[in-house]
BAMI-520035 format. One record per residue (C-alpha): residue number from 1; x, y, z. Coordinates in Angstrom, 2 decimals, always signed. Example, Ala and Ser with C-alpha at 12.3 -4.5 7.8 and 13.67 -1.06 7.14 Angstrom:
(pt 1; (+12.30; -4.50; +7.80));
(pt 2; (+13.67; -1.06; +7.14));
END
This chain:
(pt 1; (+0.00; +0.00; +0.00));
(pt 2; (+1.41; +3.58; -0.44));
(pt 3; (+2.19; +6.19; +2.19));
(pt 4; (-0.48; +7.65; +4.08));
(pt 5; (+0.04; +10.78; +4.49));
(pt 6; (-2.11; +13.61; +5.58));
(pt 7; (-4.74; +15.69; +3.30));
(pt 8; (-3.36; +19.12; +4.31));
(pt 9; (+0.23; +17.89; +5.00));
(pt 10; (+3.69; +19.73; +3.75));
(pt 11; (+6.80; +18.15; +2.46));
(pt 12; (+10.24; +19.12; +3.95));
(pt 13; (+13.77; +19.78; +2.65));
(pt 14; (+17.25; +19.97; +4.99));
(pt 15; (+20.66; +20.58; +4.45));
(pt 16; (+23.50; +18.42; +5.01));
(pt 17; (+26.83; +19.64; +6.71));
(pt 18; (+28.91; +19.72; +4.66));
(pt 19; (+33.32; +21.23; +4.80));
(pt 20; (+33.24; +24.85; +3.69));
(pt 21; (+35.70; +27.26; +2.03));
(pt 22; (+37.20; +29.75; +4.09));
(pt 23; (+35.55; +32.85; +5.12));
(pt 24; (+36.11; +35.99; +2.98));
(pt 25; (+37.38; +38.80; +4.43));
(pt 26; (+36.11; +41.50; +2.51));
(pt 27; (+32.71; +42.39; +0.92));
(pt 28; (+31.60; +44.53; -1.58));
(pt 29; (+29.04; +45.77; +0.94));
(pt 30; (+30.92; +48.56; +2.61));
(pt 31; (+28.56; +51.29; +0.68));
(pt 32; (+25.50; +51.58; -1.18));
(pt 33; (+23.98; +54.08; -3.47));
(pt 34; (+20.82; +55.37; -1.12));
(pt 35; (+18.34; +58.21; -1.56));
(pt 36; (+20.73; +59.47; -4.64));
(pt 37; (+24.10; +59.66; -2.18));
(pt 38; (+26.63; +57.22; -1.15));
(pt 39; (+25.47; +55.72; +2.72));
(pt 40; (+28.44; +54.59; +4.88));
(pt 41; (+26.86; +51.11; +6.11));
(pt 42; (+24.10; +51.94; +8.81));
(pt 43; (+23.28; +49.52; +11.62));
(pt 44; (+20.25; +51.82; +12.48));
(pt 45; (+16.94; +50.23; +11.94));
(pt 46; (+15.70; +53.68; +9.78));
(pt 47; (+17.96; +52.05; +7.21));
(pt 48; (+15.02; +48.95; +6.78));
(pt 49; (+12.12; +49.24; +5.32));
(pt 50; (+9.05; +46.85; +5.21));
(pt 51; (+7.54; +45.14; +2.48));
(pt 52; (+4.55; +47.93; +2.55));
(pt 53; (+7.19; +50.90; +2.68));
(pt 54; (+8.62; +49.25; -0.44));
(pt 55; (+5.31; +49.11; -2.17));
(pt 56; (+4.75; +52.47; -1.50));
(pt 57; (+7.58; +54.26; -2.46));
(pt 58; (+6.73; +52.37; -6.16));
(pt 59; (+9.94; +50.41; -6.58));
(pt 60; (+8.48; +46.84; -5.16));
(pt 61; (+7.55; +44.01; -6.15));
(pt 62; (+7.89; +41.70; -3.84));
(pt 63; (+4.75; +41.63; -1.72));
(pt 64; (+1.89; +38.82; -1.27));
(pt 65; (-0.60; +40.75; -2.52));
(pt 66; (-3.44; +42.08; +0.13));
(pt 67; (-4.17; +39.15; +1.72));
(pt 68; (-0.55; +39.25; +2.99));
(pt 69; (-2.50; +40.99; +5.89));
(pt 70; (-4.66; +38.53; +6.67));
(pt 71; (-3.92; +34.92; +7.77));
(pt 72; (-6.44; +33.27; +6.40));
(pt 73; (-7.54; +29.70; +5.89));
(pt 74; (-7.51; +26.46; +8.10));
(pt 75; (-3.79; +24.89; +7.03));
(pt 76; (-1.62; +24.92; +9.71));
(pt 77; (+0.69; +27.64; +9.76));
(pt 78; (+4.58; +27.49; +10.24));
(pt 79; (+6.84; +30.78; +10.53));
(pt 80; (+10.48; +30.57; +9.29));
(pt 81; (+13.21; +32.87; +10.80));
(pt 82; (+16.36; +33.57; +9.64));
(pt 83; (+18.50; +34.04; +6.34));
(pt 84; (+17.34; +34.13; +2.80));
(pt 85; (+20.09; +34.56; +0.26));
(pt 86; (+21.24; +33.89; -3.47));
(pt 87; (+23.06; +30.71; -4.04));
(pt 88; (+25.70; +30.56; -6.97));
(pt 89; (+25.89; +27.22; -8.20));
(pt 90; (+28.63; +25.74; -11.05));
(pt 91; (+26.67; +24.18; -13.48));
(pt 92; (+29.53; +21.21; -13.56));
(pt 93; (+30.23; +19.27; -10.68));
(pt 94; (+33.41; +17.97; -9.57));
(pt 95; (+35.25; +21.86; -10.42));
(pt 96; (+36.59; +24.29; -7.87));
(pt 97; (+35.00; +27.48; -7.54));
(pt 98; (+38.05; +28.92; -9.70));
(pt 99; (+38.00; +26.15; -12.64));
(pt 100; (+33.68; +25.96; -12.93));
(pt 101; (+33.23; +27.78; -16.09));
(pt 102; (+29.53; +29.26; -15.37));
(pt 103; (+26.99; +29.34; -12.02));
(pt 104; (+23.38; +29.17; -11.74));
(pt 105; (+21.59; +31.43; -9.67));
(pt 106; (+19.34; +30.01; -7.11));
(pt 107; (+17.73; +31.25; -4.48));
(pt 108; (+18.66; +29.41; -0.61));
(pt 109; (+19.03; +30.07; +2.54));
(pt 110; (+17.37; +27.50; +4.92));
(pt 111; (+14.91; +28.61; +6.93));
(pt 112; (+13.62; +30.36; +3.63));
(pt 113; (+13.68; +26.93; +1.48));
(pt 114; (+12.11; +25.24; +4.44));
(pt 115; (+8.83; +27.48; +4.21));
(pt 116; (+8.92; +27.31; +0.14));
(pt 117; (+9.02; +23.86; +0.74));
(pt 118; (+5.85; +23.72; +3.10));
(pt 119; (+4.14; +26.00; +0.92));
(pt 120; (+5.14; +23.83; -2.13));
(pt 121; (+3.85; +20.98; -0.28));
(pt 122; (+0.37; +22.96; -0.05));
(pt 123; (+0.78; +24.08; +3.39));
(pt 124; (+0.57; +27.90; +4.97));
(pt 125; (+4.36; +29.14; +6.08));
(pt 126; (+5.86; +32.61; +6.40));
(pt 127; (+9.47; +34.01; +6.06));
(pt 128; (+10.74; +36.76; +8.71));
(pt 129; (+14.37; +37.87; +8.03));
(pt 130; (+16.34; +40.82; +6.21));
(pt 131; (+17.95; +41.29; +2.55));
(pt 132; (+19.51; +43.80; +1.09));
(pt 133; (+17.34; +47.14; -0.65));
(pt 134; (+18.95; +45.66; -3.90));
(pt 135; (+17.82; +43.73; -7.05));
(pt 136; (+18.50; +40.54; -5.15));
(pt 137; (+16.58; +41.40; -2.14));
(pt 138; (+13.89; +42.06; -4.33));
(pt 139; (+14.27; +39.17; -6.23));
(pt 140; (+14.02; +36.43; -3.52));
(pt 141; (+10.77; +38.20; -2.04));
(pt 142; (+9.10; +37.67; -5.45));
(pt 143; (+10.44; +34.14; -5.18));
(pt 144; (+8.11; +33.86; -1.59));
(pt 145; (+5.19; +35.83; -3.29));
(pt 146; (+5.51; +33.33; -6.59));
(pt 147; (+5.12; +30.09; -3.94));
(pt 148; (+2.56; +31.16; -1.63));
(pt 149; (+5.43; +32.36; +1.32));
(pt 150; (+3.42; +35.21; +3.65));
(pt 151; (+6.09; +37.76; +3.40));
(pt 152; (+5.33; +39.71; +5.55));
(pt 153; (+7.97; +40.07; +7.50));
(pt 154; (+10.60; +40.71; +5.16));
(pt 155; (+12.70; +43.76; +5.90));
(pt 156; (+15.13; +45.62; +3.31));
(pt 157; (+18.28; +46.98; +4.82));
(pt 158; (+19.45; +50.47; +2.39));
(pt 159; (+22.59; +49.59; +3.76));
(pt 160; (+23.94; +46.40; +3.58));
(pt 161; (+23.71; +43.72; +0.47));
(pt 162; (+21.78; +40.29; +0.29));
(pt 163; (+24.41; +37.91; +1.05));
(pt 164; (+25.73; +35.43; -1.57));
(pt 165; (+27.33; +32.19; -1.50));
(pt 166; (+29.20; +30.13; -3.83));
(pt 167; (+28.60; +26.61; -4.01));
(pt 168; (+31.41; +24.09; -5.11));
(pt 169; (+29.61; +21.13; -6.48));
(pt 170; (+31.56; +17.49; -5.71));
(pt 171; (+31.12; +14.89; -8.38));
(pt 172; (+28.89; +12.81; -6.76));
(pt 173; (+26.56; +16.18; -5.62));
(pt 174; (+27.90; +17.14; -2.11));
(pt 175; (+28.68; +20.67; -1.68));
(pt 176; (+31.15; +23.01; -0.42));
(pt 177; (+30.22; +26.88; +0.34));
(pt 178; (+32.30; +30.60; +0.02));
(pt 179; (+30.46; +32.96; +1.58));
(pt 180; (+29.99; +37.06; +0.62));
(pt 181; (+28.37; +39.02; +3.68));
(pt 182; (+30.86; +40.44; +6.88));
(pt 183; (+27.87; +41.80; +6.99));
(pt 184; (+25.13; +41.35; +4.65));
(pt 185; (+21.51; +42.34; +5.44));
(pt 186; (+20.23; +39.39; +6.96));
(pt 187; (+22.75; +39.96; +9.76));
(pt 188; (+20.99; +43.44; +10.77));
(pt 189; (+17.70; +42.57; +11.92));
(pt 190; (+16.64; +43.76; +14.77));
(pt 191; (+14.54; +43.04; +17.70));
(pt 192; (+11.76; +46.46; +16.91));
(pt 193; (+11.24; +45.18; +13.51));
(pt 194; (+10.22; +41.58; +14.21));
(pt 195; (+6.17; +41.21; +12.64));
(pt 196; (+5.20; +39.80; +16.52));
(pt 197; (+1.54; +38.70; +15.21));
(pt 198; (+3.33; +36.06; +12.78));
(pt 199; (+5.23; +34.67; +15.52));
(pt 200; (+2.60; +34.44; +17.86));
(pt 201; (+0.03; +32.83; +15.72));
(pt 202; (+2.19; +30.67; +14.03));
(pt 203; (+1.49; +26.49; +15.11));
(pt 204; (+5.74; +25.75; +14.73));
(pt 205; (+8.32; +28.16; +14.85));
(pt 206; (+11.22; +27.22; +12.86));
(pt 207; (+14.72; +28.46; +12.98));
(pt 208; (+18.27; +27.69; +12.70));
(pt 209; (+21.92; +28.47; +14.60));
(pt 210; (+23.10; +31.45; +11.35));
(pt 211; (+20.91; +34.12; +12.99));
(pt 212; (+22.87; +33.79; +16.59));
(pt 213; (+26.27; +34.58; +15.09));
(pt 214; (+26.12; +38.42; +15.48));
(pt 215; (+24.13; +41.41; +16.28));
(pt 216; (+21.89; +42.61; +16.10));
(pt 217; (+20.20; +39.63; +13.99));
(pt 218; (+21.16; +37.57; +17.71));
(pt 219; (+19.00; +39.56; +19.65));
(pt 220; (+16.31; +39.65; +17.43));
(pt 221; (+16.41; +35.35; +17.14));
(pt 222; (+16.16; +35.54; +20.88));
(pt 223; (+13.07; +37.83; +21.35));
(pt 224; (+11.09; +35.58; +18.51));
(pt 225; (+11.79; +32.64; +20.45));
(pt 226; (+10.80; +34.13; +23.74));
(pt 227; (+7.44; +35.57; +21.89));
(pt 228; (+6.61; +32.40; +20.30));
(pt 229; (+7.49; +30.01; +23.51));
(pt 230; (+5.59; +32.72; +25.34));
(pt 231; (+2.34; +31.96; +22.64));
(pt 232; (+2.81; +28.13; +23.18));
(pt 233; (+4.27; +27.84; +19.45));
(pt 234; (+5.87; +24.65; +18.84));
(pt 235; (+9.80; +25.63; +18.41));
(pt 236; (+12.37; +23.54; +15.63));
(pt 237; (+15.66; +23.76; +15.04));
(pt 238; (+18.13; +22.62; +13.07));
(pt 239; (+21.43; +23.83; +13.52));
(pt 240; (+22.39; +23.85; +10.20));
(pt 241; (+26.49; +24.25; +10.95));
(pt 242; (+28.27; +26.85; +8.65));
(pt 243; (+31.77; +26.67; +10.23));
(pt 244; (+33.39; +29.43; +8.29));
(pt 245; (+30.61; +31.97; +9.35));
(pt 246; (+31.52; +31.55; +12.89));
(pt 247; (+34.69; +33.22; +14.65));
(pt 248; (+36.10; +29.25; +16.01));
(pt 249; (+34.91; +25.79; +15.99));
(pt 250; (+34.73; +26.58; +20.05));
(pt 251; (+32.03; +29.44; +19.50));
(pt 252; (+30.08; +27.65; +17.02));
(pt 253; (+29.88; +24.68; +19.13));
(pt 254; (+28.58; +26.84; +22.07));
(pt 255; (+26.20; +29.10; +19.97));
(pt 256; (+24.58; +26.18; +18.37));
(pt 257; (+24.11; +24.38; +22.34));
(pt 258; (+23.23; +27.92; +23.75));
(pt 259; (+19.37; +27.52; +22.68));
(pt 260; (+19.33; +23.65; +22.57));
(pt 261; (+17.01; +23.11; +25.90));
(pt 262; (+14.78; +25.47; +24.55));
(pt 263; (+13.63; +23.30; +21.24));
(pt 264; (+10.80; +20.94; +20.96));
(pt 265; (+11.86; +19.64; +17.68));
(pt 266; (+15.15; +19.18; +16.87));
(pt 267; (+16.81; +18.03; +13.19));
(pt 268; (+20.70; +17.52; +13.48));
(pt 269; (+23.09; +15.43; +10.48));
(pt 270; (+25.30; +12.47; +11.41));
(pt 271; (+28.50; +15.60; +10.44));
(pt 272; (+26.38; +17.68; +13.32));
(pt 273; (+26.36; +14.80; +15.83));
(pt 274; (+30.48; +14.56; +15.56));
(pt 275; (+30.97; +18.33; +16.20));
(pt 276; (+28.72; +18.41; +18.89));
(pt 277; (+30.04; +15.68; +20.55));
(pt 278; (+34.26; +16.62; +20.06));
(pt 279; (+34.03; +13.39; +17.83));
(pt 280; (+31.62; +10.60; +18.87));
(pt 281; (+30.51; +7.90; +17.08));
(pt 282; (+28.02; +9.55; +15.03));
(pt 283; (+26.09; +6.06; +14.67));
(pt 284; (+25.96; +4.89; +18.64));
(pt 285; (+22.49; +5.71; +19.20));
(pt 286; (+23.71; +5.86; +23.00));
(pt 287; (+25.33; +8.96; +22.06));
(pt 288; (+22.27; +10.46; +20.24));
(pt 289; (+20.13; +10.15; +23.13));
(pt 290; (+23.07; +11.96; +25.35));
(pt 291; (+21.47; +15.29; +22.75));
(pt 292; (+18.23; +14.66; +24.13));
(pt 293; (+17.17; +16.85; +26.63));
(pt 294; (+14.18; +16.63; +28.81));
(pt 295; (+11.70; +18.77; +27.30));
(pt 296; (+12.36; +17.82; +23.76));
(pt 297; (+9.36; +16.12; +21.81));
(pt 298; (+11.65; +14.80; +19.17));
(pt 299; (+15.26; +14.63; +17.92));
(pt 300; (+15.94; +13.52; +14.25));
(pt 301; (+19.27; +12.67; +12.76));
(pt 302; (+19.66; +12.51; +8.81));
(pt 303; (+21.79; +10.72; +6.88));
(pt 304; (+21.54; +11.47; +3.75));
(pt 305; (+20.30; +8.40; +1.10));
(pt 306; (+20.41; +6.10; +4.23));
(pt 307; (+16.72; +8.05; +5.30));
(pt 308; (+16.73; +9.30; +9.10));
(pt 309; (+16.96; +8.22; +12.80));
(pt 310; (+14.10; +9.42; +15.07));
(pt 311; (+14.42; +9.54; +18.76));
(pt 312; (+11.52; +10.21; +21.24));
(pt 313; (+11.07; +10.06; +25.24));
(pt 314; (+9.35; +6.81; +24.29));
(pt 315; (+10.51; +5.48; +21.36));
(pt 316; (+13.46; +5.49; +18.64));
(pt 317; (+13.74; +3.63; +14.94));
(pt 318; (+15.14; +4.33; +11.89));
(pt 319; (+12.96; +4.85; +8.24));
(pt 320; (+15.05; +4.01; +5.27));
(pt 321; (+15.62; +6.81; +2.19));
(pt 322; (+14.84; +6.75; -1.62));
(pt 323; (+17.66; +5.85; -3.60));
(pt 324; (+18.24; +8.61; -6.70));
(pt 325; (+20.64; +10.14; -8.77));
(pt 326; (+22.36; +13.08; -7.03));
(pt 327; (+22.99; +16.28; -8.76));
(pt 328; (+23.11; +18.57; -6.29));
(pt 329; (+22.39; +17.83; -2.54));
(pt 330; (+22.10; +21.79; -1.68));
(pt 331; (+18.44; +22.14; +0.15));
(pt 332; (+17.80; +18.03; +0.71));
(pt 333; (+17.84; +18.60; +4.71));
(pt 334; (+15.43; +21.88; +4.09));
(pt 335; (+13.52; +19.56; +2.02));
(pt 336; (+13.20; +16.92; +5.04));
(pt 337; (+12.39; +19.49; +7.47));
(pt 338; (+9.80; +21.31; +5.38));
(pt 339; (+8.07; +17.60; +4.93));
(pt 340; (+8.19; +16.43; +8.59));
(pt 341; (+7.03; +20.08; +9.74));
(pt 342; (+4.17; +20.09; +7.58));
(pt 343; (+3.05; +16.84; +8.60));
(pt 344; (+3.53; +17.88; +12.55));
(pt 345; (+2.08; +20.64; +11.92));
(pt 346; (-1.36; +18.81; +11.09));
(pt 347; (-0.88; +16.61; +13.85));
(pt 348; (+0.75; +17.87; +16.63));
(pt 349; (+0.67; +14.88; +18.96));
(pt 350; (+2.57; +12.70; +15.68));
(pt 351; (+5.51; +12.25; +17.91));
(pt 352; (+3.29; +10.27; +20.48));
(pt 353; (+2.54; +7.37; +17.62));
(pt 354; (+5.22; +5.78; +16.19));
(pt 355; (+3.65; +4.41; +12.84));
(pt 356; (+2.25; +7.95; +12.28));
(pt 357; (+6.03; +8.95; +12.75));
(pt 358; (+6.93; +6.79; +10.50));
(pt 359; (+4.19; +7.35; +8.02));
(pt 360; (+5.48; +11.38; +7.98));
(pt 361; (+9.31; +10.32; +7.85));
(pt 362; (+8.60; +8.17; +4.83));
(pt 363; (+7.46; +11.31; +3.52));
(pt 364; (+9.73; +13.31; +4.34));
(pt 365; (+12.69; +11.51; +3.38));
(pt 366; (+10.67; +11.63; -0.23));
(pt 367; (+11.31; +15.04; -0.02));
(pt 368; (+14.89; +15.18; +0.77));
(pt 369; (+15.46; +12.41; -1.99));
(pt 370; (+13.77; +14.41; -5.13));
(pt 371; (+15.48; +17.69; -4.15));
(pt 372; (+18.93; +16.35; -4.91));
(pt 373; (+17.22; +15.61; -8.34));
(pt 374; (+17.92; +19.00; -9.88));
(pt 375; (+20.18; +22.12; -9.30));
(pt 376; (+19.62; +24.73; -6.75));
(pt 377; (+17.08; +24.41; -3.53));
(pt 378; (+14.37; +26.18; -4.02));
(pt 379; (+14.21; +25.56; -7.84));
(pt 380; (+14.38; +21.56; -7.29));
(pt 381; (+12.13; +21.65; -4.27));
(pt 382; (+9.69; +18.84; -5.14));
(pt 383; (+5.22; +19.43; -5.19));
(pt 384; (+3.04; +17.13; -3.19));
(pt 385; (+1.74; +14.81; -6.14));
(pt 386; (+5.71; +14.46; -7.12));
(pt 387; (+6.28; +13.07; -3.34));
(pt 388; (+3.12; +11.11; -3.27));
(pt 389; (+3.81; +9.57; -6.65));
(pt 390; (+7.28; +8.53; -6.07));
(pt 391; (+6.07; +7.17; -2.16));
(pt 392; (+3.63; +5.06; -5.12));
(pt 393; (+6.72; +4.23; -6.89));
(pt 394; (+8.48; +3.14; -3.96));
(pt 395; (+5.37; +0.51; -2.71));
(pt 396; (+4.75; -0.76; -6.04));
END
């Protein structure tokens, strides 16, 4: 029989860790062209401006229409938080960034493909972050408005760029990153121009470790997760390690643990588990559990075509993957979290019931599998009927 899965659920998408290039020094976001004059880069929040401010001063886009006011319908609803950024990627594999002789632009960032994803999936989700007040920024909040992301609350910073990265694709699809902020926008969001009413009627709150790096994007992580722990939101994480964004190995490994007690859902990789740990048998489920903390609902560990690992206060099993073709593996664990949140967030007690689990991991390893399909991760980010059909696939 195939994969029940259901009616109103989402599909999910995650990201792999994966070894990074070094972290560049300088950006080409020291000044910007602003109100016809050249701005020294402001940290002041009168530097951002809303999607409505955008809209009114002519020169936007990128808005959900008028219903980007109003929440309605009876899908659940999960707010992303974090960065949303443009994703260069070679269009040959197995090439250093130097030797690939073109790149694809594709919009990423992961808490931004995880709510494409659940919107993809035909669920309700909303973005909150910062981009630059630049054709890019622009860009990726048409990208939301063209898949059915509230984006609300997106904020444009005059004075700082979108960030970029450059992907280095492997030859068999695994990825190494160069990033180009130090700072870009999504760094400068601040605490006074979080959109609270998201948060707080949001079902999940979703989030990663990027957004505690600096300030004043730190604070402003903090404060949503106080608001929406504060509304009794549902909070998931998934660390999402980019070593060469963070000042040492030591501070990443403490920023990333700072908030851990605080999640009720938590998605780590098997590359996660070892940096966590200071080098621990990634695969010893004994050391797993020692991540578990006492008020978490549910830890999952990816890994890749393998499927996933789930661990509960009751329970713990494994669900095996699809087996495809990689191309490109940028977005699968966005993929997988986009899936399992959008089945949670139709059942919020799923953790409870382990075939129910297993029933949403089935699906949400789907949607890991078909994302390293194509190029890119929110381009490649699979539909419903595609997971459904190759669950069919699978059974048959």
């Amino acid at each position: 029989m195939a994969a029940q899965v259901p009616p109103n659920s989402i599909a999910p998408f995650d990201n792999n860790v994966e070894k990074s290039s070094p972290r560049l020094k300088n950006s080409s976001t020291s000044s910007v062209i602003a109100s016809g004059r050249l701005a020294k880069l402001n940290r002041s929040a009168s530097l951002s401006l809303t999607i409505r401010q955008r809209r009114s001063r002519g020169s936007a886009r990128a808005s959900i229409a008028d219903n980007n006011d109003q929440l309605t319908g009876e899908s659940p609803f999960v707010v992303c938080f974090g960065e949303m950024l443009i994703d260069f990627v070679p269009t040959v594999a197995g090439l250093s960034l130097s030797e690939a002789p073109a790149f694809k632009k594709a919009p990423g960032g992961a808490p931004a493909n995880v709510a494409v994803c659940i919107a993809r999936l035909g669920g309700s989700s909303a973005f909150i972050g910062k981009v630059g007040d630049d054709e890019f920024g622009y860009m990726l909040a048409d990208i939301l408005e063209k898949n059915n992301v509230n984006n609300k609350g997106m904020r444009f910073d005059a004075g700082a760029r979108t960030a970029l990265a450059f992907v280095t694709l492997r030859a068999d699809g695994e990825r190494e990153f160069m990033f180009y902020r130090n700072p870009s926008a999504d760094m400068l969001l601040n605490e006074s121009e979080l959109e609270v009413d998201l948060i707080r009627k949001a079902k999940i709150f979703h989030y990663g470790s990027i957004s505690l790096i600096s300030e004043p994007c730190k604070s402003a992580h903090l404060a949503a997760m106080k608001l929406a722990k504060d509304a009794g939101v549902i909070l998931s994480y998934d660390p999402n390690l980019r070593l060469p964004l963070w000042p040492s190995e030591d501070a990443a490994r403490a920023g990333i643990l700072s908030i851990w007690d605080s999640a009720d859902v938590i998605k780590i990789s098997e590359q996660e588990i070892v940096f966590l740990t200071e080098g621990e048998d990634p695969y010893d489920d004994a050391v797993v559990r020692k991540l578990f903390h006492p008020n978490l609902k549910l830890l999952l560990v990816t890994e890749g075509s393998d499927g996933c690992r789930y661990f509960t206060k009751d329970f713990n099993g494994r669900v095996g993957g699809l087996k495809v073709e990689p191309v490109d593996t940028t977005g699968a664990g966005d993929a997988f979290v986009g899936g399992i949140l959008s089945q949670l967030s139709c059942d919020l007690s799923m953790y409870q019931d382990e075939k129910r689990l297993r029933e949403a991991l089935k699906f949400a390893n789907a949607c890991g599998a078909l994302t390293v399909t194509e190029r890119g991760a929110i381009p490649a980010l699979p539909s419903r009927e595609a997971v459904l059909e190759a669950l069919v696939k699978v059974v048959a």
